[in-house]
C-alpha positions as CSV (number, residue, x, y, z in Angstrom):
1,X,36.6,20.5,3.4
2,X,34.2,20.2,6.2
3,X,29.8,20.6,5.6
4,X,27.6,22.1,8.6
5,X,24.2,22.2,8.5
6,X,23.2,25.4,10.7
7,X,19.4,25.5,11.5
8,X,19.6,29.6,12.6
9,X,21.4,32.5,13.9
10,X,22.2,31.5,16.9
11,X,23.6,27.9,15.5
12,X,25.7,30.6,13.1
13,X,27.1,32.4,15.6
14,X,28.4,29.4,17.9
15,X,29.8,27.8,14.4
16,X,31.2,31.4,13.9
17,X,32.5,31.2,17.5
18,X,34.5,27.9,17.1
19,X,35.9,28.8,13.6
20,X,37.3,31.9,15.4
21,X,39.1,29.7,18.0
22,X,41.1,28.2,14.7
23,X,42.4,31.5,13.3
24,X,45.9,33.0,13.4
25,X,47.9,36.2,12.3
26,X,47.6,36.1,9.2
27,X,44.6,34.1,8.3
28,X,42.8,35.7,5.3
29,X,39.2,34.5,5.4
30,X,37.1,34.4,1.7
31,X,33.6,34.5,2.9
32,X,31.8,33.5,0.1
33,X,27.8,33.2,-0.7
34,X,24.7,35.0,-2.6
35,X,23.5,38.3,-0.7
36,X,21.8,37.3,2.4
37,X,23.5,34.0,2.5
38,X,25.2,35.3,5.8
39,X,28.4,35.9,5.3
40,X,28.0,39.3,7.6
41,X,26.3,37.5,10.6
42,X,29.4,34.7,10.5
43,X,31.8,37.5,10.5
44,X,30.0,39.5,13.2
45,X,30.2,36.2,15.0
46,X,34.2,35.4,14.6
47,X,35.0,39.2,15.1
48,X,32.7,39.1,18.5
49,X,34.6,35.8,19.4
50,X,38.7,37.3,18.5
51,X,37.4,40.4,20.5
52,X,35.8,38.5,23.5
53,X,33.3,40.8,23.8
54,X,29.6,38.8,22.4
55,X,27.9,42.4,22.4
56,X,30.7,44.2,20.3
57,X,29.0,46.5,17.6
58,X,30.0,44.9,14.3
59,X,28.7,46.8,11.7
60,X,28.5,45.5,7.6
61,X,31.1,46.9,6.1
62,X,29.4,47.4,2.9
63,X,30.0,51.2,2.5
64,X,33.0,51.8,4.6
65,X,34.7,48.7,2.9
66,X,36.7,48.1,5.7
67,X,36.4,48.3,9.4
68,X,39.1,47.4,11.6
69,X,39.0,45.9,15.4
70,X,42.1,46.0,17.8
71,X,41.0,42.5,19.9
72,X,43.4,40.3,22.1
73,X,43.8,37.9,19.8
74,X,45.5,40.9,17.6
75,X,44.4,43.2,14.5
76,X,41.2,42.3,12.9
77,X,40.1,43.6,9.5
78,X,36.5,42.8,8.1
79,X,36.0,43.8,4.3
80,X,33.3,43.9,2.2
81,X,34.8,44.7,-1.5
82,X,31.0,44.1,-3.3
83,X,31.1,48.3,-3.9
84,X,34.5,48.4,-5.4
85,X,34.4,49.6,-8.7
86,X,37.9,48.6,-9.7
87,X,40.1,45.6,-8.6
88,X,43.1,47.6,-8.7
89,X,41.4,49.3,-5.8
90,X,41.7,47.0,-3.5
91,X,45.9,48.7,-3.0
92,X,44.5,51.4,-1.4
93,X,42.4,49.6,1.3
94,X,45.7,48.1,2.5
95,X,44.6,44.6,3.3
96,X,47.6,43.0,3.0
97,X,49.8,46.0,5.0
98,X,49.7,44.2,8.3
99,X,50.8,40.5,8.4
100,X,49.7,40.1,11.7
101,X,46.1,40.8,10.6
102,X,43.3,38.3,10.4
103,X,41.3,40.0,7.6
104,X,37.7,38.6,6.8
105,X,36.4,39.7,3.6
106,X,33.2,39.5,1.9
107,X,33.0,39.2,-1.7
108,X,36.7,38.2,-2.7
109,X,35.6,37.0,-5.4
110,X,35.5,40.2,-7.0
111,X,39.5,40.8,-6.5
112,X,41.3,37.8,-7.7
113,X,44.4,39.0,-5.7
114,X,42.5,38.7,-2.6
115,X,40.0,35.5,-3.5
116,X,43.9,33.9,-4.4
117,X,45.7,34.7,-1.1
118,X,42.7,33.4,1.3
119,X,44.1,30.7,3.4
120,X,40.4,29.9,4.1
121,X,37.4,29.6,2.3
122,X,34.0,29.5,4.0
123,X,31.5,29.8,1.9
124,X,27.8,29.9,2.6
125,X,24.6,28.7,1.0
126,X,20.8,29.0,1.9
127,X,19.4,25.3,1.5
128,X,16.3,24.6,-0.9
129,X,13.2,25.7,1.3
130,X,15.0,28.8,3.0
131,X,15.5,27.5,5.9
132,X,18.8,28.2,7.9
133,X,22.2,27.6,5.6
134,X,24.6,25.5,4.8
135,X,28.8,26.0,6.0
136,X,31.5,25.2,3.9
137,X,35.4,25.2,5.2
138,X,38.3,24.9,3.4
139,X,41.4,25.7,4.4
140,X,44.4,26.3,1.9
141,X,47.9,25.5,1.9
């Protein structure tokens, strides 16, 4: 486990940046943290890196659950499961249907089956004072 102090959002997006150079098909990413701990901005920030494109539109996924990117690093799924009102689901999003997929999901947590398969955990806190966050990485397996 690695422990980053990031001071903003641009410090989040270059961390964001890097941790995208380290992910392969197949990677499931938990991105774990309270609600506005920035778990959407590191996402934006990997899914902007894996497309090469730093001005890509990468909308929250928080009501279409998931949004998927073609990028030249391969398929890219970002899901947000906070709205699901079931576990069970989680089946019909097909997360796990491409195995080629790097698939970053918010609130994993929620669906055991999916906080149980990440092969990485970064989870994200908002230090005492508010000011900027804390970066946690752990990679599985």
């Amino acid at each position: 486990m690695t422990e980053t102090f990031l001071s903003d959002d641009a410090a989040t997006a270059r961390f964001g940046a890097q941790l995208a150079t380290q992910l392969v098909a197949g990677d499931i990413v938990s991105l774990e943290g309270d609600l506005g701990a920035g778990k959407t901005a590191m996402a934006r920030a990997i899914i902007r890196a894996l497309a090469d494109d730093p001005t890509l539109e990468v909308p929250s996924p928080t009501f279409a659950i998931v949004q998927p990117y073609d990028t030249p690093r391969g398929p890219v799924w970002h899901a947000d499961l906070y709205r699901l009102a079931d576990a069970a689901e989680v089946d019909e999003l097909g997360l796990f249907d491409d195995p080629e997929a790097i698939i970053l999901v918010e609130w994993a947590a929620r669906v055991p089956e999916v906080e149980t398969a990440a092969s990485l955990v970064v989870a994200l806190d908002i230090p005492p004072g508010g000011m900027g966050r804390t970066v946690r990485v752990t990679r599985r397996g």
